[in-house]
C-alpha positions in Angstrom: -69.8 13.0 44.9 -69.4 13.5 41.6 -72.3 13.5 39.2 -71.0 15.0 35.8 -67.8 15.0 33.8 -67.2 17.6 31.8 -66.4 16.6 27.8 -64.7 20.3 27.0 -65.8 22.2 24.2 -68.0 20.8 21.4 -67.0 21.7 17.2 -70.9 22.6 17.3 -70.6 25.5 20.0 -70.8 28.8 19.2 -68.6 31.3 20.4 -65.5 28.6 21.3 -61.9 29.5 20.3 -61.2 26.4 18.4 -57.4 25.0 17.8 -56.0 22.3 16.1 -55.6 20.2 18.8 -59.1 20.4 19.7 -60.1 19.4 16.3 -57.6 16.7 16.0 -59.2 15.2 19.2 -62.9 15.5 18.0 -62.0 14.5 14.3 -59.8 11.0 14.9 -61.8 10.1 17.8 -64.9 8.8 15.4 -62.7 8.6 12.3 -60.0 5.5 13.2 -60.4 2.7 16.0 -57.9 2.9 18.7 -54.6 1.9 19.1 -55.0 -0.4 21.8 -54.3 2.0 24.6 -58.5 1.9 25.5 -58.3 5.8 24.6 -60.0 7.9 21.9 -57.1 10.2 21.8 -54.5 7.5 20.5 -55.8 6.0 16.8 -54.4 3.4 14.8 -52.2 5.1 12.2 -52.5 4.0 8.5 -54.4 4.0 4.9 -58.1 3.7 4.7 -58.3 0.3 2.8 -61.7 0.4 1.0 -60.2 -0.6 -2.4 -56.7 -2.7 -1.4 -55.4 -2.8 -5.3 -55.2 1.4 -4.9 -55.4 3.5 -2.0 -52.2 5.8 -1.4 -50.4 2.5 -2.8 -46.9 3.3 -4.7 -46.4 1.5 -8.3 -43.6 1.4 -10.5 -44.3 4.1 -13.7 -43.4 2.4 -17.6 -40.2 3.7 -17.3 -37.5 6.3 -15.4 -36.6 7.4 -12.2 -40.7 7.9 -10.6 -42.9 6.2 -8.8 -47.2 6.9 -8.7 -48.8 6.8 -5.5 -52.4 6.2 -5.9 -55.2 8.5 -4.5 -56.5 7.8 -0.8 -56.8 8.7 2.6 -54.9 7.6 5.7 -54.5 8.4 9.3 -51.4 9.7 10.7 -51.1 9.6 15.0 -49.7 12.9 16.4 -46.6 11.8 18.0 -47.8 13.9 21.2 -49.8 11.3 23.5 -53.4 11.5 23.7 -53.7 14.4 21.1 -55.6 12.7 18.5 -54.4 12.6 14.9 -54.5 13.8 11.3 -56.8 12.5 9.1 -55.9 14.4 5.1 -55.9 12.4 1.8 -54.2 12.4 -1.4 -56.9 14.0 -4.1 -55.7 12.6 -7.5 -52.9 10.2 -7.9 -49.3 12.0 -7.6 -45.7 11.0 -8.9 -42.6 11.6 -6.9 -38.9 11.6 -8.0 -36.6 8.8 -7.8 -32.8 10.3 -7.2 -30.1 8.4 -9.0 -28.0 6.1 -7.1 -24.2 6.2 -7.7 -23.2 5.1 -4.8 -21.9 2.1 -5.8 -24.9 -0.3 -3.1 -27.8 -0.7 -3.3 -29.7 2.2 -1.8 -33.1 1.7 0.5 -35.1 4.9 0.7 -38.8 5.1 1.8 -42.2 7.1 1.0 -44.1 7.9 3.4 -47.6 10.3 4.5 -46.5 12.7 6.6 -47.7 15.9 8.7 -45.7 18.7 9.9 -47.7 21.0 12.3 -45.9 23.9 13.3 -48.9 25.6 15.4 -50.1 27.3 12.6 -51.6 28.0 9.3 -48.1 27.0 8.0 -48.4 23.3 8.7 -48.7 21.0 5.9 -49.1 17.6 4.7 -48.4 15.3 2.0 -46.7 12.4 0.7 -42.9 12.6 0.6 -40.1 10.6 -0.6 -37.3 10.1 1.5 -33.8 8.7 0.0 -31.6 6.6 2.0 -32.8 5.3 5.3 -36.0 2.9 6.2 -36.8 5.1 9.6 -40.3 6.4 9.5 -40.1 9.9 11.1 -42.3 11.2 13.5 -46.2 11.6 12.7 -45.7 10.0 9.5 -46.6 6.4 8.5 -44.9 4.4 5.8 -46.3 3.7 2.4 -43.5 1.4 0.6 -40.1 0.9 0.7 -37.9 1.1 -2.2 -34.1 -0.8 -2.5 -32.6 1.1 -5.5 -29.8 -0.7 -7.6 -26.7 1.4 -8.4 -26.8 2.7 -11.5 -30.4 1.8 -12.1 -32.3 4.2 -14.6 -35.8 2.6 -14.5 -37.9 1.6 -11.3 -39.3 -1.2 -11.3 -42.2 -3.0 -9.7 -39.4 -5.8 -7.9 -37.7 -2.7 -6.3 -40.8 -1.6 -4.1 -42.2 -3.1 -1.4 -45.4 -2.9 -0.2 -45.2 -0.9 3.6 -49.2 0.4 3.9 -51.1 -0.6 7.4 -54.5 0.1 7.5 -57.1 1.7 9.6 -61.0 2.0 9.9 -63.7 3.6 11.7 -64.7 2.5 15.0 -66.6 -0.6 14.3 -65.8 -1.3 11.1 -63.9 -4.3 9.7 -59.7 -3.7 9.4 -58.3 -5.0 6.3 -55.2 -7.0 7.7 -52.4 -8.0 4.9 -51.1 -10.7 7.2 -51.7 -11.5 11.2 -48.4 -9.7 11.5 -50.1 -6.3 11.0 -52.5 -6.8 13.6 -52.8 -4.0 16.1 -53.4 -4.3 20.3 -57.0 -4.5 19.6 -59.7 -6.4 22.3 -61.7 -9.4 20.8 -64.6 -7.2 19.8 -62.6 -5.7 17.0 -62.9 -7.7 13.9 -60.3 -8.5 11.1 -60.0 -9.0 7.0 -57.4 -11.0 7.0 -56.7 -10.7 3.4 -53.5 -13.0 2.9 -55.5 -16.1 4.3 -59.1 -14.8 2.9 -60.8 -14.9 6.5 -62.5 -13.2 9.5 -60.4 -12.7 12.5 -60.7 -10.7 16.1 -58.2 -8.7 17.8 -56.3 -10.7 20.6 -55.3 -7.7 22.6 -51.9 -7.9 21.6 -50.3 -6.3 18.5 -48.7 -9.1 15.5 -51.4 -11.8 16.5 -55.2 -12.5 16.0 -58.0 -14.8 17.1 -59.7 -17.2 15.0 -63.3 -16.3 14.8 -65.6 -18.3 16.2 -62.1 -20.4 17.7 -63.2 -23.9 16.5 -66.1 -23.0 14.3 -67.5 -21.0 11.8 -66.8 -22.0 8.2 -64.1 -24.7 9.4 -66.5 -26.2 11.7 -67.8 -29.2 9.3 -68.0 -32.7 10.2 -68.8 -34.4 7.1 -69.8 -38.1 6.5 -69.5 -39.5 9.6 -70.8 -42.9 10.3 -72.9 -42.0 13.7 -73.8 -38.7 15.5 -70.5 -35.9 14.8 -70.3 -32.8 17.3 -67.9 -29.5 17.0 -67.1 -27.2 19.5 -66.9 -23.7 18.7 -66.6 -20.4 20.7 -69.0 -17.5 21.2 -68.6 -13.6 21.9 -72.2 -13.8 23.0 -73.6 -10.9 20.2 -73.0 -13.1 17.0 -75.7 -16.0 16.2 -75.4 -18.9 14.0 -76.0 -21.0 11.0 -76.3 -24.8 12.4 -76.8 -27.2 9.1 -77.3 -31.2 9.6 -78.2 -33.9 8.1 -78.9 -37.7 7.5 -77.4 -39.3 4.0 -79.5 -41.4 2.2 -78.5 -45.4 2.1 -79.7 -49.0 2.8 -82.0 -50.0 5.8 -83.8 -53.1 7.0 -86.8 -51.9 8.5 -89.5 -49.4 8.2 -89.5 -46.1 10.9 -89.9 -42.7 11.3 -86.6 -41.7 12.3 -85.8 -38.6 14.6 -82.4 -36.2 13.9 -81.9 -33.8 16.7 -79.8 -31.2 17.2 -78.1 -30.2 20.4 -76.1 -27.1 22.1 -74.4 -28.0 25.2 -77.1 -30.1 27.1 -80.2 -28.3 25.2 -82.1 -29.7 22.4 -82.7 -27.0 19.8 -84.1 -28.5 16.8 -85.2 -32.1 15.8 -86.4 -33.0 12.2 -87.7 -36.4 10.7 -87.8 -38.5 7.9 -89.7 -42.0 7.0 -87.6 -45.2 6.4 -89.4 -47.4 4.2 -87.7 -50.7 5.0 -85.1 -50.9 2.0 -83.7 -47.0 1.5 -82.9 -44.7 4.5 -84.6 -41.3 3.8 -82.6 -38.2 3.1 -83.3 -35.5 6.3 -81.6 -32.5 6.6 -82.6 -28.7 8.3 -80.7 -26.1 9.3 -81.2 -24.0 12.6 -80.6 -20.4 13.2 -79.9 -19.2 16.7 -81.4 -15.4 17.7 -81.2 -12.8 20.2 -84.7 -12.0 19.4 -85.7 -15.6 20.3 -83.3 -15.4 23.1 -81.4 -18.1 21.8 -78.1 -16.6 20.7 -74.7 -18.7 22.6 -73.7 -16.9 25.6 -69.8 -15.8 25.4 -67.5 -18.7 26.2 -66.9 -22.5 24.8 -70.3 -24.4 23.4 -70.7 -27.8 22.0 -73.4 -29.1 19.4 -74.1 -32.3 18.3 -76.4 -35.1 17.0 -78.3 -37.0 18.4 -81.8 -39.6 16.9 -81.9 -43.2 15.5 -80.1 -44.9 12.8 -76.7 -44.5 14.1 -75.7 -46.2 11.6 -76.3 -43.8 8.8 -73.6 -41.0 7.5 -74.3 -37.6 8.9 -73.0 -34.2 8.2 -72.8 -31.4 10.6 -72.0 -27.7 9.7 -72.0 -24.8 11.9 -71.0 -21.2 10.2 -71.5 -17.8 12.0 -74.3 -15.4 11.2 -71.9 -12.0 10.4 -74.5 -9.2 9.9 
């Protein structure tokens, strides 16, 4: 039976003989989330997006046959499965040559980060330009694309295209351009989705995302409503919730203390109360906070909340907006 696996050598043991490889395994492992193959040794390739505007990201210059690629660090897969990757970075911002086009077409080339590792202290990496073709070579990922006129003598900013995919750490949050970009990633993996402004999950398969929570969060407001609303929303079972309700003000025709409770599924959570006074309906409204400290936090799966009281009547909003910590 077995009772320990063995995890190889560590970078903090003396007296290893330490190679690239094993380096490259250690390094990208903690460095850039997976690719979606549920293995350390296979990351995401692709910039590290902290600052979107910049970040290894190719302009036009004033004028002439250049382009500036910005400062930044990326990721780039070794295209050897399960050995890792190379994590390197561009220092200062860098300006690469344009060649002239004669030819007569319009020419597409390509820039790209790339790695060549020969085995030894010869290997190298950098960003290169590549004229004529749109195939990213191996262990290299693409930074823009560039369709030169004939004839042109200036570059400009029409003529590039914007090529960067990003990467993160392990549990951080990917900046996405568009769904398109997605990677394989599970439903734990969040999302910046930063063409539509939201947060998304991973839907295990690459080019598509999840909506997060599916149903709810900032899109889950029922506003207005003459008589109790409800909204459906889905849980992973870690994130809590922001529930906000409450009663508009209006006319009545009696005096009461009238109840507002709040429901998930089949359990009442919360209940607040205001005092009509005969001739005006009083104004109520709370808001309830779910927590895994008060054991309250929606298991994973489908939920419902709702309202519930007296004074059906009466105009009622309902908001429910994830807690993202």
């Amino acid at each position: 039976m077995t009772t320990s696996v063995s995890c190889g050598f560590g970078l903090w043991q003396d007296g290893m003989s330490f190679t690239g490889l094993l380096g490259r395994q250690f390094d990208s492992g903690v460095a850039a989330l997976d690719a979606g193959t549920v293995s350390a040794l296979t990351p995401a390739g692709g910039v590290y997006g902290g600052t979107l505007a910049a970040n290894l990201k190719v302009t036009a210059p004033v004028s002439g046959l250049t382009v500036n690629v910005a400062p930044g660090y990326c990721m780039v897969p070794s295209s050897s499965a399960q050995q890792g990757g190379y994590r390197f970075g561009l220092m200062s911002a860098g300006t690469l040559t344009v060649a002239s086009n004669v030819s007569g077409i319009t020419r597409n080339d390509l820039v790209v980060a790339y790695v060549s590792d020969v085995g030894s202290s010869s290997s190298v990496c950098g960003i290169e330009y590549l004229t004529g073709t749109t195939s990213v070579p191996s262990n290299a990922v693409p930074l823009a694309a560039l369709a030169v006129p004939t004839g042109t003598s200036n570059i400009t900013s029409g003529m590039i295209t914007d090529r960067r995919t990003f990467v993160c750490a392990p549990g951080g949050i990917l900046h996405l351009p568009s769904a398109s970009a997605a990677i394989a990633a599970p439903p734990s993996q969040f999302f910046w989705q930063v063409d539509a402004a939201r947060l998304v999950r991973g839907s295990g398969t690459a080019g598509s995302v999840t909506a997060y929570p599916s149903g709810g969060g900032a899109t889950g407001f029922a506003y207005g409503q003459s008589g109790f609303p409800s909204l459906n929303f889905s849980a992973d079972g870690m994130t809590d919730f922001e529930i906000y309700y409450e009663r508009e003000p209006g006319v009545s025709g009696f005096s009461e203390i009238v109840t507002l409770q709040l429901y998930i599924d089949s359990a009442r959570v919360d209940t607040a109360y205001t005092q009509d006074t005969g001739t005006v309906l009083g104004r109520v409204s709370a808001t309830y906070y779910t927590s895994s400290r008060q054991g309250t936090t929606p298991t994973a799966g489908s939920h419902t909340v709702r309202l519930s009281g007296t004074a059906t009547t009466a105009s009622h909003t309902l908001r429910i907006t994830p807690v993202v910590t």
